[in-house]
C-alpha positions as CSV (number, residue, x, y, z in Angstrom):
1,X,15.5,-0.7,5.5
2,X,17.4,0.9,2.4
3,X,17.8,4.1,1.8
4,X,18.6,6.3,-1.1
5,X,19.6,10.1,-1.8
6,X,17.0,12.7,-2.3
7,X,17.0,15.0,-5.1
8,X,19.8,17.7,-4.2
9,X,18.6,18.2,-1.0
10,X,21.8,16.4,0.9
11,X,19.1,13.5,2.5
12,X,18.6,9.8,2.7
13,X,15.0,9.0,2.9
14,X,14.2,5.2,3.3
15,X,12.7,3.3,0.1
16,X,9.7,2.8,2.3
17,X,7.6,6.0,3.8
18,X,4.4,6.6,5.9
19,X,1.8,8.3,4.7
20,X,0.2,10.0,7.5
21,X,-3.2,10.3,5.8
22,X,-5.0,7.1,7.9
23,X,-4.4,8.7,11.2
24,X,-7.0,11.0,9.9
25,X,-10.1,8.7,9.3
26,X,-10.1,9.3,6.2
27,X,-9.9,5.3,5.2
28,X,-12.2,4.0,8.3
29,X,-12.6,5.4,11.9
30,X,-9.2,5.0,13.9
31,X,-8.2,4.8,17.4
32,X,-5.6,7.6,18.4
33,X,-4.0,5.4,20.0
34,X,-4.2,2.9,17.5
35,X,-2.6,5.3,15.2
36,X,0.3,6.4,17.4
37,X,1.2,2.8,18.1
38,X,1.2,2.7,14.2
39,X,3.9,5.7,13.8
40,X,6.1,4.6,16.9
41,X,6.1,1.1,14.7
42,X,7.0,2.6,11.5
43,X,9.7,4.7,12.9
44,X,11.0,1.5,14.7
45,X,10.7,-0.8,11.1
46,X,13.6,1.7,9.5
47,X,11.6,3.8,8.2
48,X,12.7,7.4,8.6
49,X,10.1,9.7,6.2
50,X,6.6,10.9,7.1
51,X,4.2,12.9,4.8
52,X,1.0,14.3,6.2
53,X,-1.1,17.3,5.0
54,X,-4.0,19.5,7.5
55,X,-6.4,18.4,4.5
56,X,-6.1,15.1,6.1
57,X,-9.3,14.6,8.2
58,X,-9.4,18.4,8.7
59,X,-6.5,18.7,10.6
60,X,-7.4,15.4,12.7
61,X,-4.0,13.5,10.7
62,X,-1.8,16.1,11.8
63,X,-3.0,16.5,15.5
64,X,-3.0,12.9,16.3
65,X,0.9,12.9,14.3
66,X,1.6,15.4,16.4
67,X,0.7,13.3,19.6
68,X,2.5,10.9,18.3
69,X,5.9,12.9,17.6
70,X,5.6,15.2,20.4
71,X,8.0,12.9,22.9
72,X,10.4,11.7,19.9
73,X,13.6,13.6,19.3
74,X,13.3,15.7,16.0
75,X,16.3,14.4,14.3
76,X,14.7,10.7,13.8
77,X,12.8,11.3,11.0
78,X,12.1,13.5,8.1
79,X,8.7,15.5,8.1
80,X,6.8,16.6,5.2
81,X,3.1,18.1,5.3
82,X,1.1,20.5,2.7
83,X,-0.7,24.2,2.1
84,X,-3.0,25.1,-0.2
85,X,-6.1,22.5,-0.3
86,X,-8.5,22.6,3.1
87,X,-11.1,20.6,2.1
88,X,-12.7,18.8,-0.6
89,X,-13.4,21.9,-2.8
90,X,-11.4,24.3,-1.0
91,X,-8.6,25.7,-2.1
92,X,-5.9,28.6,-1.0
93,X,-2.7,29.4,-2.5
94,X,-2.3,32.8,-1.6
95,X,1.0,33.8,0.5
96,X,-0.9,35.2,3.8
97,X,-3.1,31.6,3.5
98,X,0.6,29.7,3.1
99,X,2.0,31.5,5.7
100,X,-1.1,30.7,8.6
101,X,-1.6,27.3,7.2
102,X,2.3,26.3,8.6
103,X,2.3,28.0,11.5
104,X,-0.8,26.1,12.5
105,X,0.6,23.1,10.5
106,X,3.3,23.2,13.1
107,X,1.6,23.7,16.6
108,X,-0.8,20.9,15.7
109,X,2.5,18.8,14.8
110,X,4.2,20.2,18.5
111,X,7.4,20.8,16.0
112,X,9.5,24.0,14.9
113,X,9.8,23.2,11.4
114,X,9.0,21.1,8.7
115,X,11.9,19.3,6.6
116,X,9.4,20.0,3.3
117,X,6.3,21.7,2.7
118,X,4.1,21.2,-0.7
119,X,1.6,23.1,-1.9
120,X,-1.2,20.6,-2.0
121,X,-2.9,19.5,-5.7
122,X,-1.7,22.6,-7.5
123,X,-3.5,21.7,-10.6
124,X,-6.8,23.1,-9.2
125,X,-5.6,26.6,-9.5
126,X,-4.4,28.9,-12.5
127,X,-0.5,28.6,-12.4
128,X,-0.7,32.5,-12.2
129,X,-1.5,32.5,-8.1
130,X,1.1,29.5,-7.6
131,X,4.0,31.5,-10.1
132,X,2.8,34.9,-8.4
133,X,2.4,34.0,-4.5
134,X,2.9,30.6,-3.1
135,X,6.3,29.7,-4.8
136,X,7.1,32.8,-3.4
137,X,5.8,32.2,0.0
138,X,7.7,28.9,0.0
139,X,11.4,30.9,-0.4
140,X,10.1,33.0,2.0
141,X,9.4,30.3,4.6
142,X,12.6,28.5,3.2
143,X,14.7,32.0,4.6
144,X,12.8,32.1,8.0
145,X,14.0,28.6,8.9
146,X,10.1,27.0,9.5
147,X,10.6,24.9,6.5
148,X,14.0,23.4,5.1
149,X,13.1,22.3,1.8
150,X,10.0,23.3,-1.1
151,X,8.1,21.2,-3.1
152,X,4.4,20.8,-5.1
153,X,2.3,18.1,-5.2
154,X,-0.3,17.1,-7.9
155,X,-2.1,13.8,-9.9
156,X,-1.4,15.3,-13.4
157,X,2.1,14.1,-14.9
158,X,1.5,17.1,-17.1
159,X,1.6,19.8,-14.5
160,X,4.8,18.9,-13.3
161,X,6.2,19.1,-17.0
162,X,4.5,22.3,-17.1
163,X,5.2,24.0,-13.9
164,X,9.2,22.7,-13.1
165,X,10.7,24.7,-15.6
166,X,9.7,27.7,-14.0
167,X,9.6,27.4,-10.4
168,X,12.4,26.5,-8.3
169,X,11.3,23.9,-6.0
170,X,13.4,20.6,-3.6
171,X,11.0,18.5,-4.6
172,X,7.5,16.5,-6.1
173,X,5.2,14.5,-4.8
174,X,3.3,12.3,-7.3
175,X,0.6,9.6,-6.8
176,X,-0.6,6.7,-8.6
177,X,1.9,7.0,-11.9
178,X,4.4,4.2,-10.2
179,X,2.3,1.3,-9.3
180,X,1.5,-1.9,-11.1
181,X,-1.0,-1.0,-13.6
182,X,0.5,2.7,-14.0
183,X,4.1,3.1,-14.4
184,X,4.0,6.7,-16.7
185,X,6.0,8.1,-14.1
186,X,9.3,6.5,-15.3
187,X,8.5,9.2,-18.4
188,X,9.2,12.0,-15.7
189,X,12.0,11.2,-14.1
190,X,14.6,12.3,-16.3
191,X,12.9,16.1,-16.3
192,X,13.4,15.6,-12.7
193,X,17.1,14.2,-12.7
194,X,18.2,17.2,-15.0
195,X,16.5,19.8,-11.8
196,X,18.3,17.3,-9.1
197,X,14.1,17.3,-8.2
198,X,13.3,14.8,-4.8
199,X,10.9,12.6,-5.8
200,X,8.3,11.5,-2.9
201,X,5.6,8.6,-5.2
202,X,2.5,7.9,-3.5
203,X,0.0,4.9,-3.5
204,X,1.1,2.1,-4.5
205,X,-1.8,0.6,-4.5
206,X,-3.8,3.3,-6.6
207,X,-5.5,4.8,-4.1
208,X,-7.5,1.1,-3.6
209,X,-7.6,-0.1,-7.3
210,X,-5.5,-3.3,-6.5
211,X,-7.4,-5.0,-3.8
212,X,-10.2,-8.0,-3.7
213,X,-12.3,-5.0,-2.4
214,X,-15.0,-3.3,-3.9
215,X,-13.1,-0.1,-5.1
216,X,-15.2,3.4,-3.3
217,X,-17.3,4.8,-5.1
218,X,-15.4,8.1,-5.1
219,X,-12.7,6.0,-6.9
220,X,-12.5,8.4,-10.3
221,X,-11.4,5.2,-12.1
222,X,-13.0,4.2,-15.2
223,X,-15.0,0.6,-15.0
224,X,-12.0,-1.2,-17.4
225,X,-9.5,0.2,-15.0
226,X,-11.1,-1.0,-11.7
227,X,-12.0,-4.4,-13.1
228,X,-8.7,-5.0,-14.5
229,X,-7.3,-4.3,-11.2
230,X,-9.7,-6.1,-9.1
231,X,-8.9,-8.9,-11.3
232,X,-5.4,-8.7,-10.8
233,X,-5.8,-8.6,-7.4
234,X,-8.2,-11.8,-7.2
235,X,-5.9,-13.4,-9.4
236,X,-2.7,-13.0,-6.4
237,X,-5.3,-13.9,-4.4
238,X,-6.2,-18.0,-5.8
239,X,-1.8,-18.4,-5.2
240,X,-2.1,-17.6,-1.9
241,X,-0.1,-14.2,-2.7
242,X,-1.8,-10.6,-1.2
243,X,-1.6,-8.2,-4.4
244,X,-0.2,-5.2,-1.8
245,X,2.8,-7.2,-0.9
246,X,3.6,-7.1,-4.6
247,X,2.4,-3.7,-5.3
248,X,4.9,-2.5,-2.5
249,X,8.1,-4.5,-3.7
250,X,7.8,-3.4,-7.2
251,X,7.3,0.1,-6.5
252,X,9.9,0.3,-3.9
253,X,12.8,-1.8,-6.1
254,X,13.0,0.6,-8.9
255,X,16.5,2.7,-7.7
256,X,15.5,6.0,-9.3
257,X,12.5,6.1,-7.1
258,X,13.6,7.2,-3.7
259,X,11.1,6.5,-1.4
260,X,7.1,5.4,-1.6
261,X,4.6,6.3,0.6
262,X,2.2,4.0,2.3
263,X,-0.2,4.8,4.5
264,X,-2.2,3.0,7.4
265,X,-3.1,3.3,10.9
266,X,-2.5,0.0,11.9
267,X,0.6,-1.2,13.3
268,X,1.1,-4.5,12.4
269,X,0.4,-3.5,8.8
270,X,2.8,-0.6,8.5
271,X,5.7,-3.7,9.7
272,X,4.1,-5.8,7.4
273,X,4.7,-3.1,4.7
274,X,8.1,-2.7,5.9
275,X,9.2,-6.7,6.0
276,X,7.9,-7.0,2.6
277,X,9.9,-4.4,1.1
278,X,13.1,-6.8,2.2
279,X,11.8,-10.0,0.8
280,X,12.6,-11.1,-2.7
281,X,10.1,-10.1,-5.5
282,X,8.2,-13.4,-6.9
283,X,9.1,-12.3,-10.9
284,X,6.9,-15.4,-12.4
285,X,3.8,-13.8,-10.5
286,X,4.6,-10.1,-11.5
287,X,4.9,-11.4,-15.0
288,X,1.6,-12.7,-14.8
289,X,-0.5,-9.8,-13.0
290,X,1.4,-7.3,-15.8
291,X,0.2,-9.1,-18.6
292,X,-3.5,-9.2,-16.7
293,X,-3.0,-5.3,-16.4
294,X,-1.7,-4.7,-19.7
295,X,-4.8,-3.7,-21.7
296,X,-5.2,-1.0,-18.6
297,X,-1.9,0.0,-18.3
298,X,-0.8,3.8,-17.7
299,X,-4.5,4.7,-17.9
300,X,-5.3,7.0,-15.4
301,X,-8.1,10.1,-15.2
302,X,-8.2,13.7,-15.0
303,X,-7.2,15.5,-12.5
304,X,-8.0,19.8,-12.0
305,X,-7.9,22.1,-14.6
306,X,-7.7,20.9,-18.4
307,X,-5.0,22.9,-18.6
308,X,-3.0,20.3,-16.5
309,X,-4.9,17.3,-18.0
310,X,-3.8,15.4,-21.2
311,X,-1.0,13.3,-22.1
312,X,2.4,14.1,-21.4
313,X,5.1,14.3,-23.0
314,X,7.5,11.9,-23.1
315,X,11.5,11.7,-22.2
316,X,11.9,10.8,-25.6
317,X,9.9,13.6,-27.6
318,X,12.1,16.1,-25.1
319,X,15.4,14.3,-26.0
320,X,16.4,13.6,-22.8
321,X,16.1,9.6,-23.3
């Protein structure tokens, strides 16, 4: 497994991390034991990052985690979860709400600290009560030792442009801007290199877009964008090639992204993951699935508040290119 530094905060995180969020049922109805197995394997394949959040099956991803990490010694991997979003609609950034959320965050995890917390989907809230009370609460927590490092989380590219200059925070976590059909996220990185921001990038496979599957219907995704993707997918498919092995090399190989989350609660797919990210990329076929994806590519949807919605803008508008 590679590894690669983190932002300023002194780590090496491996290229490759889990995402916790399968061990809460949120994808199909797991085993607990099942998803233990999965987490012991992960940890064995290198991998040495794992991001998990209470809204995650309602707490069930972090309990079972914390079954799963209770017997490990604490120093084998880094540990990440979230405050701030409970539920599908429900939302709580104010400090008491922060506060509770991680000391429940960590007896359900059977842990004394978390190496990172994020606030969870930031742009559903006015950046008043994230300014006013849970950056806040986060320096707080930082200076009582229950968490080592801050961060935010959030789909809009926008928000973080927005919200980084003024807050002081370890880290990001971003989803589905560094995958194959969306690579937008490259526009970002040099606002983060200039705060020495951690980057955490999350589904690589757009939260299901690049599969033979029929995408969920909660999929926000616009009909072009799901079809250009299934048809991507199908297309990896007739060469005998599985669309997530490529999905997980390409967002892994790019060396100013530090680590990408996958998430599953399946053991022999979480190895899987890991092998693949050692492999050589097959170039001819990315060629070909990019130029399949092209008349989609960096479209996304919104995300929260409009205020955090729209287009970005880019490194080179900023002069920072």
């Amino acid at each position: 497994m590679k590894f690669r530094k983190w932002g300023r905060m002194g780590l090496e995180v491996s290229v490759l991390s889990f995402g916790a969020s399968s061990l809460g049922s949120v994808f199909r109805e797991t085993s607990d034991r099942e998803s233990i197995k999965t987490v012991h394997a992960a940890l064995d394949a290198g991998i040495n990052y794992i991001d998990v959040s209470p809204y995650y099956g309602l707490t069930k991803a972090e309990s079972v985690l914390g079954q799963a990490i209770k017997e490990l010694p604490r120093d084998r991997f880094l540990l990440s979860s979230k405050a701030g979003r409970y539920g599908e609609n429900t939302f709580d950034f104010s400090a008491k709400r922060i506060f509770d959320s991680v000391e429940e965050s960590l007896s359900r995890l059977n842990t004394d600290y978390l190496d990172i917390l994020f606030l969870h989907d930031i742009e559903f809230v006015p950046s008043g009560i994230i300014l006013e009370e849970a950056v806040p609460a986060l320096h707080k927590l930082k200076e009582q030792g229950k968490i080592r490092f801050a961060g935010v989380s959030g789909l809009p590219l926008k928000l973080f442009e927005q919200m980084l200059p003024q807050i002081e925070v370890d880290a990001i976590l971003s989803y589905c801007h560094y995958s194959l059909n969306d690579t937008s996220l490259l526009n970002l990185l040099p606002l983060l290199e200039e705060y020495s921001v951690g980057l955490v990038n999350a589904s690589p496979l757009s939260m299901g877009l690049l599969s033979t599957r029929e995408t969920a219907d909660w999929h926000p995704a616009d009909p072009e964008l799901k079809a250009a993707c299934r048809k991507a997918a199908e297309y990896c498919a007739t060469r005998g090639y599985d669309i997530a092995q490529l999905a997980v090399q390409f967002s892994t190989a790019n060396e100013r992204i530090p680590t990408t989350l996958v998430s599953t609660a399946n053991p022999e797919n979480i190895v899987k993951n890991a092998r693949w990210v050692e492999e050589p990329m097959d170039q001819e076929l990315l060629g070909e699935v990019s130029d399949i994806l092209a008349p989609v590519h960096n479209r996304t949807w919104t995300s929260g508040l409009p205020e955090y919605n729209g287009s970005p803008r880019t490194a080179a508008k900023e002069g920072r290119a």
